[in-house]
Residue frames as a rotation matrix with the C-alpha (Angstrom) as fourth column:
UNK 1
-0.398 0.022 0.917 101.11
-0.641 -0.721 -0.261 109.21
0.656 -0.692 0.301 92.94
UNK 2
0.736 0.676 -0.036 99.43
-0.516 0.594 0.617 105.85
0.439 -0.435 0.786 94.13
UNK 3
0.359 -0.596 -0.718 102.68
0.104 0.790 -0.604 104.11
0.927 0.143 0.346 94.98
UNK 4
0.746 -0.016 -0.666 103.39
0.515 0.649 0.560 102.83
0.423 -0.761 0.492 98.62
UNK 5
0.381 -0.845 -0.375 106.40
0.820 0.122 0.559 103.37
-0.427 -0.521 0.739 99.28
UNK 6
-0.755 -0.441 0.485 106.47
0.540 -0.838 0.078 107.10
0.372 0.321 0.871 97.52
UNK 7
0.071 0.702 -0.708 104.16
0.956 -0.251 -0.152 108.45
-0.285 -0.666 -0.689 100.19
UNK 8
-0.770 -0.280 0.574 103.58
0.322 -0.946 -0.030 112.77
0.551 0.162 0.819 99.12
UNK 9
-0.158 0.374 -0.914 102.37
0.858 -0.405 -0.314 115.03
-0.488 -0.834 -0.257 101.77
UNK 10
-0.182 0.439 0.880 100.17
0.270 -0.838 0.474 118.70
0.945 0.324 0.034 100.61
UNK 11
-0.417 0.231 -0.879 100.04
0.304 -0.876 -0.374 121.80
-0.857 -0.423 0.295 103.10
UNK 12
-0.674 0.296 0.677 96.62
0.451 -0.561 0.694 123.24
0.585 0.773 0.244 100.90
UNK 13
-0.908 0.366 0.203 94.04
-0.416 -0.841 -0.345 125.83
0.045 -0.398 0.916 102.02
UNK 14
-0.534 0.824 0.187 90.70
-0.038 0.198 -0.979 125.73
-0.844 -0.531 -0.075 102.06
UNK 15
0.652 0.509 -0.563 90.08
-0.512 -0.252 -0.821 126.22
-0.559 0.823 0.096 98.55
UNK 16
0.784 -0.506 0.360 92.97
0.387 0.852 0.353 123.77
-0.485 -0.138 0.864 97.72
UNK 17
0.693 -0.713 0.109 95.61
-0.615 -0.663 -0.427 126.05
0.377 0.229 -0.898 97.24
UNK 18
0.756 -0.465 -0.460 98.99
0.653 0.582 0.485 124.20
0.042 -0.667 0.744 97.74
UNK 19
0.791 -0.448 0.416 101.37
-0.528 -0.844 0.096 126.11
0.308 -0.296 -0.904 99.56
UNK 20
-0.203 -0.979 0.017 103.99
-0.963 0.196 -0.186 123.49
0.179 -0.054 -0.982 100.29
UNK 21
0.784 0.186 -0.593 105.17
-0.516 0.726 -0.454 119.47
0.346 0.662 0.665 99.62
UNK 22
-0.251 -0.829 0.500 107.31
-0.812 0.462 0.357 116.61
-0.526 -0.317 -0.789 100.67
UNK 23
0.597 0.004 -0.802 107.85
-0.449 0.830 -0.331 113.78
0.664 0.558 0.498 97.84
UNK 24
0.195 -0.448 0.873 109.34
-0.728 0.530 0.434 110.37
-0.657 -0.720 -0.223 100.02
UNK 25
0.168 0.080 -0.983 110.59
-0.691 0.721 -0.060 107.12
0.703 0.689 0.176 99.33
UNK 26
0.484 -0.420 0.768 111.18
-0.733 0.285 0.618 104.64
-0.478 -0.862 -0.170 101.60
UNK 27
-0.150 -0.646 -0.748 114.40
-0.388 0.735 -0.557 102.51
0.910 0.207 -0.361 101.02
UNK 28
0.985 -0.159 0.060 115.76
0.119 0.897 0.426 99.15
-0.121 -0.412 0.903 101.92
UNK 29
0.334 -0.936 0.110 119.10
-0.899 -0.352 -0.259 98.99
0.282 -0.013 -0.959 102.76
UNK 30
0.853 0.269 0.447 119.87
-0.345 0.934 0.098 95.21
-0.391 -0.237 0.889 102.55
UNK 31
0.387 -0.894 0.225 123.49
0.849 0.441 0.291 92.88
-0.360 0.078 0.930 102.64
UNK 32
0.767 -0.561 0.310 125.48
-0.248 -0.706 -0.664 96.35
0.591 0.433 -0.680 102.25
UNK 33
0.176 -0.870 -0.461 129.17
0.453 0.487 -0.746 95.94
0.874 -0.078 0.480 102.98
UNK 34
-0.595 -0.803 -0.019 129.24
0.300 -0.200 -0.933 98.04
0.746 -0.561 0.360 105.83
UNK 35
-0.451 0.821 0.351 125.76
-0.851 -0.277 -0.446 99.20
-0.269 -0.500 0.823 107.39
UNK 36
-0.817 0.511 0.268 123.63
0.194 0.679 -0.708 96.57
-0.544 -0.526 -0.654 109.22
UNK 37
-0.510 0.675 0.534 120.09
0.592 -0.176 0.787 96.09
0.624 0.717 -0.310 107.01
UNK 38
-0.490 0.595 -0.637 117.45
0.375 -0.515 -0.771 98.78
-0.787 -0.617 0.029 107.95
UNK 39
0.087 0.614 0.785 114.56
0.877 -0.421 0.231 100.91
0.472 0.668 -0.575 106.11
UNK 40
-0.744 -0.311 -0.591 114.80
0.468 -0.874 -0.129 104.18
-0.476 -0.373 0.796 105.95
UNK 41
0.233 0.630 0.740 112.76
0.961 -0.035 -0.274 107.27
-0.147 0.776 -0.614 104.67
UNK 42
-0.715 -0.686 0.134 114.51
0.657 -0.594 0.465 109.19
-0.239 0.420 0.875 102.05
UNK 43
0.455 0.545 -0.704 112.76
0.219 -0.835 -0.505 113.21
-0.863 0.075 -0.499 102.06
UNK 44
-0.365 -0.422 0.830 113.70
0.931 -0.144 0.336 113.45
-0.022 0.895 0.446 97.69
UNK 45
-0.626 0.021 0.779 112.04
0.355 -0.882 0.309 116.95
0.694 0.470 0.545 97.52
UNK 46
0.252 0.821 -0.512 110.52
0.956 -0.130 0.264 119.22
0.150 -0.556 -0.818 100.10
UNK 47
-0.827 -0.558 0.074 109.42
0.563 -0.821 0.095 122.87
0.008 0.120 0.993 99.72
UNK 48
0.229 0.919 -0.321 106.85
0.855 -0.348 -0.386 125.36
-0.466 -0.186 -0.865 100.84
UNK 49
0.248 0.039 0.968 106.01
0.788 -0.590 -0.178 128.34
0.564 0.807 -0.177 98.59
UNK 50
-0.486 -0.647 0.587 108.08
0.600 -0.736 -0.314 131.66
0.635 0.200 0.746 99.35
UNK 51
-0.504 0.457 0.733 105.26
-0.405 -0.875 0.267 133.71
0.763 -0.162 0.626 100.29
UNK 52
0.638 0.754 0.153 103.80
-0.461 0.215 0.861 131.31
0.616 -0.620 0.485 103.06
UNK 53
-0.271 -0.947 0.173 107.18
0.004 -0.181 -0.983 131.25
0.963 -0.266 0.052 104.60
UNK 54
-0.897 -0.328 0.297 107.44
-0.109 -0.487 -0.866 131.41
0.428 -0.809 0.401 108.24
UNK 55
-0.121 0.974 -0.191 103.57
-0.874 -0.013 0.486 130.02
0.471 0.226 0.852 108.86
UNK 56
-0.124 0.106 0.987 104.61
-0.835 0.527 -0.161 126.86
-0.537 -0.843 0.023 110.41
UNK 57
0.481 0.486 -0.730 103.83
-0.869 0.156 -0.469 125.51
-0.114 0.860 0.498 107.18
UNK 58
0.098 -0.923 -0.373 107.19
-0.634 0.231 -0.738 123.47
0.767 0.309 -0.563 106.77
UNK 59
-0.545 -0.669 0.505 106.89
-0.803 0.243 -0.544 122.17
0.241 -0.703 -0.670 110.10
UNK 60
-0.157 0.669 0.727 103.69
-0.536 0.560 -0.632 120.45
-0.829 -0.489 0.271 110.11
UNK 61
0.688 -0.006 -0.725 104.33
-0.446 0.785 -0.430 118.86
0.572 0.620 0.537 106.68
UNK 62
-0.637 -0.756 -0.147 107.65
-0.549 0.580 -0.601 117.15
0.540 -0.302 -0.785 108.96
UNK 63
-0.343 0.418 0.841 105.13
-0.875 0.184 -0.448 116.22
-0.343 -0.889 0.303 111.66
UNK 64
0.682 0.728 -0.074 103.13
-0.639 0.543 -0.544 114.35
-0.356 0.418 0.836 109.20
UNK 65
0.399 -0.499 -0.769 106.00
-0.589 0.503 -0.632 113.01
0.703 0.705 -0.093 107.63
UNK 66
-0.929 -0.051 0.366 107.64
-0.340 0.503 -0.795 111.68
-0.143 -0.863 -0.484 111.32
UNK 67
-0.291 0.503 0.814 104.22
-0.357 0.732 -0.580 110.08
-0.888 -0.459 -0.034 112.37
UNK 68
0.783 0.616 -0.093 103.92
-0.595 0.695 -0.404 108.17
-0.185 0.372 0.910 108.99
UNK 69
0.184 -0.814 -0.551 107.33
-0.746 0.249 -0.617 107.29
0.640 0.524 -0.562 109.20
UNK 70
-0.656 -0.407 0.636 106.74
-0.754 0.340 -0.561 105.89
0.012 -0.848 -0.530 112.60
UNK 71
0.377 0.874 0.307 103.61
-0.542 0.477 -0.692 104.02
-0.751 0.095 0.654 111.48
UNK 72
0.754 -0.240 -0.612 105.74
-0.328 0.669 -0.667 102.17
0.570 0.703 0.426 108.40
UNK 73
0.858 -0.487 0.163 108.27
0.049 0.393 0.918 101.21
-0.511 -0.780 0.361 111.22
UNK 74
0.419 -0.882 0.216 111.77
-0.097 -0.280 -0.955 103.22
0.903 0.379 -0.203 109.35
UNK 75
-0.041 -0.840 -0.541 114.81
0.993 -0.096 0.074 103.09
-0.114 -0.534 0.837 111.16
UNK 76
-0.469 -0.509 -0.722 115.17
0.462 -0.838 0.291 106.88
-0.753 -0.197 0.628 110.22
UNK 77
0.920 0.260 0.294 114.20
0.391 -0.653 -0.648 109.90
0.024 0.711 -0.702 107.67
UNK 78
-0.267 -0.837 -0.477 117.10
0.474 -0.545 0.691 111.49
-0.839 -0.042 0.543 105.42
UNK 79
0.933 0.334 0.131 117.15
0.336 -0.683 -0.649 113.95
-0.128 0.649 -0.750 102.91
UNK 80
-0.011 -0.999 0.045 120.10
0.999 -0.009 0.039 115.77
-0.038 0.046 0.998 101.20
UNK 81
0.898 0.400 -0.185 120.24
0.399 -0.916 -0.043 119.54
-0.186 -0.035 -0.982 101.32
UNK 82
0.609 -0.533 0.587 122.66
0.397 -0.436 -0.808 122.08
0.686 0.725 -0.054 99.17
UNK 83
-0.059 -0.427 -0.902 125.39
0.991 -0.130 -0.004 123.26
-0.116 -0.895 0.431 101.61
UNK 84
-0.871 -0.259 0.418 124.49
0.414 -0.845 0.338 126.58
0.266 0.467 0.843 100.41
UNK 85
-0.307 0.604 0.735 121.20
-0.316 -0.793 0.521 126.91
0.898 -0.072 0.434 101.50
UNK 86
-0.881 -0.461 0.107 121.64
0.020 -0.262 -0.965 127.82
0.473 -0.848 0.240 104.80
UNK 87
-0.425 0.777 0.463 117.92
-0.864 -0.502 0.049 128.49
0.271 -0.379 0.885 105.42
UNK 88
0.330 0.684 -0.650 117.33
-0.687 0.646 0.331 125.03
0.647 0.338 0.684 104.85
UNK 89
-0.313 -0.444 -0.839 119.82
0.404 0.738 -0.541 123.44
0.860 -0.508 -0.052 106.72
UNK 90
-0.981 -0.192 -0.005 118.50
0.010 -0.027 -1.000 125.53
0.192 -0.981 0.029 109.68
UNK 91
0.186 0.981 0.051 115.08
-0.951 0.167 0.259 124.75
0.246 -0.097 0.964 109.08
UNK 92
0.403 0.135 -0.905 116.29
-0.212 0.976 0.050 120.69
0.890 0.172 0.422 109.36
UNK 93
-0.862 -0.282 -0.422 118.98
0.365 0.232 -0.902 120.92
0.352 -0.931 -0.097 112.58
UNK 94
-0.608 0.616 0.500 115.40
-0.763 -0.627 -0.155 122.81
0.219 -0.476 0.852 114.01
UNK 95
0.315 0.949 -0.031 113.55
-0.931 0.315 0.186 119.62
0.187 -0.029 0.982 113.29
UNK 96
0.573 -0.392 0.719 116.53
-0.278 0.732 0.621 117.40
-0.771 -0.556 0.311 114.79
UNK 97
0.982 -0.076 0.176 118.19
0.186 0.165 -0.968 116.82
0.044 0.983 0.177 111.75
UNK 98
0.659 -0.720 0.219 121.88
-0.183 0.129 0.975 115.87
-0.730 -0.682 -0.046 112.39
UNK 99
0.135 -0.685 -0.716 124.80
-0.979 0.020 -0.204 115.50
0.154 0.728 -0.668 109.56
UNK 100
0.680 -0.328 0.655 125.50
-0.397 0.586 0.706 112.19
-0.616 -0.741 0.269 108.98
UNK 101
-0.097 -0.848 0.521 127.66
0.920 0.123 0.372 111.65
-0.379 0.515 0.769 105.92
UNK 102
0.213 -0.245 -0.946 129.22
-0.330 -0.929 0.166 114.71
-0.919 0.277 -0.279 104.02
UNK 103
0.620 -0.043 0.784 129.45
0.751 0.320 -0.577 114.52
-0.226 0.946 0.231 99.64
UNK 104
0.398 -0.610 -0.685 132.20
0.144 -0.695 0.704 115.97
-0.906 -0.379 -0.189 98.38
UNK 105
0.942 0.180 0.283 133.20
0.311 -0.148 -0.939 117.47
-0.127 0.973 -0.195 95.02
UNK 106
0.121 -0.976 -0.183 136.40
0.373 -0.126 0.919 118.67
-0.920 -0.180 0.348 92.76
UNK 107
0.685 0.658 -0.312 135.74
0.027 -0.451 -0.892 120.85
-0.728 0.603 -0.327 90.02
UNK 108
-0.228 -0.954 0.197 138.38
0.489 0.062 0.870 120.77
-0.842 0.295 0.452 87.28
């Protein structure tokens, strides 16, 4: 939990109750074949507990995440999100959060 470059953010109470999390990483993106080098920070898990829904909760762990991303100088913040959960993906286009590549599958 001490490691740089895996920065985790806590939304807890006053009695340290935690009510919601964001686990980072920050990559390097260096001599790929097509994209110019850049750092980025990748959002690997981020989820606020059910019942403290709708609290704002969710947004002010992003806040925190944006102003330490802007303080380690990233190029950007991604994250991948299930095309199924809809709540999520409009909780991210809310916080600016734009498609930029699509994964695709073929079940057989």
């Amino acid at each position: 939990m001490k490691e740089a470059d895996k920065p985790i953010f806590l939304a807890v109470d006053e009695d340290e109750n935690v009510f919601g999390y964001v686990f980072c990483m920050v990559t390097s993106y260096k001599d790929h074949a097509v994209i110019n080098d850049y750092h980025s920070l990748y959002i690997d898990d981020f989820c606020v507990d059910e019942g403290a829904r709708g609290q704002n909760i969710g947004k002010k762990l992003f806040d925190a995440v944006k102003i330490y991303a802007k303080e380690v100088g990233v190029y950007n913040i991604d994250l991948n999100v299930w095309e199924f959960n809809e709540g999520a993906i409009r909780f991210y286009e809310k916080c600016g959060f734009a498609t930029q590549r699509r994964t695709m599958e073929l079940i057989l």
